[in-house]
C-alpha positions in Angstrom: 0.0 0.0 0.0 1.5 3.3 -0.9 -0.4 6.6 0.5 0.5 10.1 0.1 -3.0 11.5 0.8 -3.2 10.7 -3.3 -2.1 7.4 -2.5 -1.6 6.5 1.1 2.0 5.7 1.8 2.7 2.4 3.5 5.4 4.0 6.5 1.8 6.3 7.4 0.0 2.7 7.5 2.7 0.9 9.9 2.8 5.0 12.2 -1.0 4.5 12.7 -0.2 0.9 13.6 2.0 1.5 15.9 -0.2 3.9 17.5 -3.2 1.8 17.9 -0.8 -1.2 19.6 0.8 1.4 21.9 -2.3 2.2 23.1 -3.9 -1.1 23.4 -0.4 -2.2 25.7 -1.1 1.0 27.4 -4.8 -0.3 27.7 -4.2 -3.5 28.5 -1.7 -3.0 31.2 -4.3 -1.1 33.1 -7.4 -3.7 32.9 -4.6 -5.8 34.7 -3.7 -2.9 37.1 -7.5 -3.1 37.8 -7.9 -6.7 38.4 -4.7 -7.9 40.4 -4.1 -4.2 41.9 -0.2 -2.7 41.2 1.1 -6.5 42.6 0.2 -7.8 39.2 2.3 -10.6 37.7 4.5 -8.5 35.4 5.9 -11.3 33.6 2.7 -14.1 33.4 -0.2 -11.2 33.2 1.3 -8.3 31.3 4.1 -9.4 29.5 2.1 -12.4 27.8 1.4 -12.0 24.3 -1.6 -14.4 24.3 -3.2 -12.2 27.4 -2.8 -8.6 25.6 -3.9 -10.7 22.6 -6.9 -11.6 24.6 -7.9 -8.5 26.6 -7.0 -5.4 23.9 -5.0 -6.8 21.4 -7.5 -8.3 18.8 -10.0 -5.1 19.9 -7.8 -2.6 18.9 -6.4 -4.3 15.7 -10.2 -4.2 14.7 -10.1 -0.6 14.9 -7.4 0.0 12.7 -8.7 -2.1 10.0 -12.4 -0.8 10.5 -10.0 3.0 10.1 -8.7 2.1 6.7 -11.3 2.1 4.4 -12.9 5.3 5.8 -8.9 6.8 5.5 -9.0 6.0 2.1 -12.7 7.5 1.1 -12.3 10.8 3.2 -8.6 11.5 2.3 -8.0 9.8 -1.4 -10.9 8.9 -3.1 -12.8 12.4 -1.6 -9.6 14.5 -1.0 -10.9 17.3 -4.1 -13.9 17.9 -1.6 -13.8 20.6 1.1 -13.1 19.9 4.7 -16.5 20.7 6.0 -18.3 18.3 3.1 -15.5 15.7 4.4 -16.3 16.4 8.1 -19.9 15.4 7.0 -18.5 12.2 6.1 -17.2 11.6 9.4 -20.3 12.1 11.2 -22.3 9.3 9.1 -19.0 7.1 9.7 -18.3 7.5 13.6 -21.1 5.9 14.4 -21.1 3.2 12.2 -17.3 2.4 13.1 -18.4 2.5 16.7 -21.3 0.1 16.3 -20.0 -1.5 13.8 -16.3 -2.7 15.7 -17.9 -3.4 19.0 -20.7 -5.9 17.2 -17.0 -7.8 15.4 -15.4 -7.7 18.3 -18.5 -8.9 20.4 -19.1 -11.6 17.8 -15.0 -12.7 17.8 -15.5 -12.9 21.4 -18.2 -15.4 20.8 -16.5 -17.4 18.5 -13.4 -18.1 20.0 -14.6 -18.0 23.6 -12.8 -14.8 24.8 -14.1 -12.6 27.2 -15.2 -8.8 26.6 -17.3 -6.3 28.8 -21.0 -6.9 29.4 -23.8 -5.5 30.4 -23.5 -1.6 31.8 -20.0 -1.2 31.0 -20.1 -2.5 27.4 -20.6 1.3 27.3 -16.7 1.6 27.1 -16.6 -0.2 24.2 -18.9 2.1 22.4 -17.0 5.0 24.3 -13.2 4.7 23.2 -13.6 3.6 19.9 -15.1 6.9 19.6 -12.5 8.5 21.2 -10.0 6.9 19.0 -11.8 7.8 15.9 -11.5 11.7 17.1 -7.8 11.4 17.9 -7.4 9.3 14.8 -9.0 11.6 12.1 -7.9 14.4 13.8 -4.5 13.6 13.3 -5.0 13.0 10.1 -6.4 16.3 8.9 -4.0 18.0 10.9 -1.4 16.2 9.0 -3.1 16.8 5.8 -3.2 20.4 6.5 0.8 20.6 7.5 1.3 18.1 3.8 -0.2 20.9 2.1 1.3 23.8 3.6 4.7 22.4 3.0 3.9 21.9 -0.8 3.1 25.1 -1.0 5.7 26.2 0.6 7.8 24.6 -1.7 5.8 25.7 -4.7 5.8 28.9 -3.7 9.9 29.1 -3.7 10.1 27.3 -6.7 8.0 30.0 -8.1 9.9 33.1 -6.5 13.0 31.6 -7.9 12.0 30.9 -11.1 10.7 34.3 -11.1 14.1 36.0 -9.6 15.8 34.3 -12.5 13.8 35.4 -15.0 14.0 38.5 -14.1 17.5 38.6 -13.7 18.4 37.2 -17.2 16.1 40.5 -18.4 17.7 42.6 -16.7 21.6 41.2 -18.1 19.5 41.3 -21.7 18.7 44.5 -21.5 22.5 45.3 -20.3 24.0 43.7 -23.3 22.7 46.0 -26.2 23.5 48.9 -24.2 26.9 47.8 -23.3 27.8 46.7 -27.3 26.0 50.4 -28.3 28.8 52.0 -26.2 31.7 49.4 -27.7 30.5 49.9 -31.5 30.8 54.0 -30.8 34.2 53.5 -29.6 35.7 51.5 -32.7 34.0 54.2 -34.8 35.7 56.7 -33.4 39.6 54.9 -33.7 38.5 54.0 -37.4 41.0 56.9 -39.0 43.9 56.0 -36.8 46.3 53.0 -37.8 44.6 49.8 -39.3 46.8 47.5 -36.8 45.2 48.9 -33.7 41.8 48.6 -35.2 42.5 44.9 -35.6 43.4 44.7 -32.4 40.5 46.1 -30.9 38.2 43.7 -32.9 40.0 41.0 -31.8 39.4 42.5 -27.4 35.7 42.8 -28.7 35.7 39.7 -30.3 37.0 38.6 -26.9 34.5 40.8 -25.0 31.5 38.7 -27.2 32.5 35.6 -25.6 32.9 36.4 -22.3 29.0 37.7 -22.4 28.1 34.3 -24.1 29.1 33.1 -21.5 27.9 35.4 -18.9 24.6 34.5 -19.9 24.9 31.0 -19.5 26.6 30.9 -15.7 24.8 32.3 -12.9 28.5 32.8 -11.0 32.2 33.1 -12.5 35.8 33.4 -11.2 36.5 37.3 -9.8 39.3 36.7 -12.0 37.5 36.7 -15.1 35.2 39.2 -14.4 38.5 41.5 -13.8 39.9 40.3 -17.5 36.9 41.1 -19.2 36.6 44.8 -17.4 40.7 45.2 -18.1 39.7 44.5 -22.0 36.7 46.8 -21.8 39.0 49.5 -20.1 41.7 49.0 -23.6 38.9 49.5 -25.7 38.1 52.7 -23.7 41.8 53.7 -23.1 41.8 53.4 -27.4 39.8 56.2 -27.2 40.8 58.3 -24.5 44.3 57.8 -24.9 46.6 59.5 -22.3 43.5 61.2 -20.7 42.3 57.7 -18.9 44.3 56.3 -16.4 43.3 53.2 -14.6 44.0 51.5 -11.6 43.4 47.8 -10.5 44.0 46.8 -6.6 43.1 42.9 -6.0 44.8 40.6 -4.2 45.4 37.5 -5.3 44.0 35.1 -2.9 40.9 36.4 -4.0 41.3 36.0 -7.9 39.0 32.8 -7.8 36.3 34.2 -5.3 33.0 33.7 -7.5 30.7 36.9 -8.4 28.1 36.9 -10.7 29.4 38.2 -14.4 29.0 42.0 -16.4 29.2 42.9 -12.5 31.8 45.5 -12.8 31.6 46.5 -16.5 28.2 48.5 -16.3 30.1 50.3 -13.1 32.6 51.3 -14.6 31.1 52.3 -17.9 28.9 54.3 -15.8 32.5 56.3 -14.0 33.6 56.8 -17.5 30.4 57.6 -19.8 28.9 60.3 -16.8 32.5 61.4 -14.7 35.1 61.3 -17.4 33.8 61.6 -20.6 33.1 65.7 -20.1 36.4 66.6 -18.9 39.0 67.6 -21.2 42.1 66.0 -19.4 40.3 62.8 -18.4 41.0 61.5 -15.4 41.6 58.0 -13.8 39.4 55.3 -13.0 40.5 52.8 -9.4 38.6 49.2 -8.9 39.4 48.2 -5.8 38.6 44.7 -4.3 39.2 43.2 -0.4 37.6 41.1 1.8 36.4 42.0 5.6 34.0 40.4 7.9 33.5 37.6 5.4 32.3 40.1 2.8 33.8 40.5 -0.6 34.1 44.5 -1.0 34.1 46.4 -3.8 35.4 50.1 -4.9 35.0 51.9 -8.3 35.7 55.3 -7.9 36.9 58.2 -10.7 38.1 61.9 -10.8 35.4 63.1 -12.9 32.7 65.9 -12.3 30.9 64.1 -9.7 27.0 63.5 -9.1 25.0 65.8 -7.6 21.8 63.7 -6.8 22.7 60.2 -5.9 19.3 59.2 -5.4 18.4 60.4 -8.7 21.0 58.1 -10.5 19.6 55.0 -9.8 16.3 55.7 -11.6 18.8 57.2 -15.0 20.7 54.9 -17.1 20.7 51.2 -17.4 24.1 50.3 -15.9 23.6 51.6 -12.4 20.2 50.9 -12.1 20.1 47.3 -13.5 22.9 46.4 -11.2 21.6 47.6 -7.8 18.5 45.6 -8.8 20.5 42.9 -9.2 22.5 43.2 -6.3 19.2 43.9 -4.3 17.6 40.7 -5.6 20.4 38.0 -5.5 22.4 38.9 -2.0 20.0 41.8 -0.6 22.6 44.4 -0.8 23.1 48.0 -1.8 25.0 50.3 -3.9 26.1 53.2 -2.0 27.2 56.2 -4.1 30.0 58.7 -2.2 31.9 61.6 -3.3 35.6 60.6 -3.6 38.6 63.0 -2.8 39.4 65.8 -4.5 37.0 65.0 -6.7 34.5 62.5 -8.9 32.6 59.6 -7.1 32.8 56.4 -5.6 30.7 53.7 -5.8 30.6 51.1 -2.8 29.1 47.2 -2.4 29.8 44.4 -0.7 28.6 40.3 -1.6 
């Protein structure tokens, strides 16, 4: 037998077992309590097999059969029905597995010359197996209702998930045209100087292309990478600008194959140059900065440029810094903080 309240599950079968023959020891031990008083024979009374069989054994047993059938109407073959049509079930079924067990036990009793209760006090044998069918089907709805929650529980984060990743892959999708838009103007403009170094920035772009192939099919890569990939951006930038960008890198190297999510830093630092450096006529120099404290990986891209104004305000312009505090926010609930950096320009702040 295999139940899962779609199909009852076998290990539920041998629990409800178990439970019935605890409490018919439990039951048994006392009618012998009450007829030898606490000096009862532990060993020839209680501990005898063929006396619990006798006394509550066989009695209870019935009542975990007579339990099945009703287990499988109300919570397989009636599950799509709602719990107060079901609990309508139960009360046309109490009574007729209280009737109905006492009259087959009564009748075992008979035929294999066993004792059971009579006259006034067959009452407790109408008594407990209604008490037992509470417990029972109480338990059993309860454990429904706990089943179900933890479906949906799992359901539900299935869902969130599935939703956080779709919504993250938009939001790289979205960075990718916007990034290559800001690649393709930079080639343009090198296009009169010497053929040789426009090879050569085809080829970093070429490089670039595959890196974001790639970014779109791995959820985490190597710091490492992500640090090539912004240095090769940075050439194709530093093509342009010439002597008017400079660029410093501080990482150190025990934490080259730390794992971030990729096109991390790029839209950052796109960001320092397209809005800080672009305007100015000497340029100025861009800083990534990487270390780890508290068990944080911490990050630092900062430039001399003209600075911003209204923080607040950049995270609702342009795609870069808005599309990665969103996905900062969603994958490791952190923030961009934006600060002013010394003399001048601004420095952008996160930790994973």
């Amino acid at each position: 037998m295999a139940f899962q309240f779609q199909k009852i599950r076998s290990k539920e079968v041998l629990w409800i077992l178990v439970f019935y023959m605890g409490f018919a020891f439990l039951y048994h031990i006392t009618l012998k309590i009450n007829a030898y008083g606490w000096d009862v024979p532990i060993f020839e009374q209680i501990l005898s097999p063929a006396r619990f069989w006798r006394t509550s054994g066989r009695h209870y047993l019935i009542f975990f059969l007579a339990s099945i059938p009703i287990w499988y109407l109300v919570f397989v073959r009636l599950k799509h029905w709602s719990l107060l049509k079901r609990i309508g079930i139960h009360l046309i079924a109490l009574p007729i597995f209280v009737i109905g067990t006492q009259q087959f036990y009564y009748w075992m009793g008979d035929l294999t010359g066993y004792g059971y209760l009579q006259g006034q006090a067959q009452v407790w044998d109408l008594y407990i197996p209604a008490l037992f069918y509470l417990i029972q089907f109480g338990i059993f709805h309860a454990y429904e209702h706990y089943r179900e929650n933890q479906r949906k529980l799992i359901v539900e984060g299935e869902l969130r998930q599935a939703a956080l990743k779709s919504e993250l892959a938009a939001i790289k999708a979205q960075l990718n045209p916007h990034f290559l838009y800001n690649v393709f103007n930079t080639i343009n403009a090198s296009v009169p100087a010497e053929n040789e170094q426009t090879r050569q920035m085809i080829a970093q772009l070429s490089d670039l292309f595959r890196y974001q192939l790639r970014a779109s099919q791995q959820d985490l890569v190597p710091l490492q990478d992500e640090l090539e990939f912004v240095s090769k951006y940075l050439d194709l930038e530093k093509a342009r600008f010439g002597d008017r960008l400079e660029i410093e890198i501080e990482v150190p190297d025990e934490l080259l194959e730390e794992k971030i999510p990729p096109m991390l830093l790029q839209p950052l630092v796109e960001n320092s140059i397209k809005h800080g450096l672009a305007s100015l006529i000497d340029g100025g120099k861009i800083g990534i900065r990487i270390w780890k404290a508290e068990d944080k990986l911490r990050f630092e891209i900062s430039d001399t440029g003209v600075g911003l104004k209204d923080k607040e305000a950049a995270f609702s312009q342009g795609i870069g810094l808005k599309n990665t505090a969103a996905r900062l926010a969603k994958r490791y609930q952190t923030a961009i903080e934006l600060l002013d950096n010394e003399p001048q320009g601004l420095t952008i702040r996160f930790a994973l």
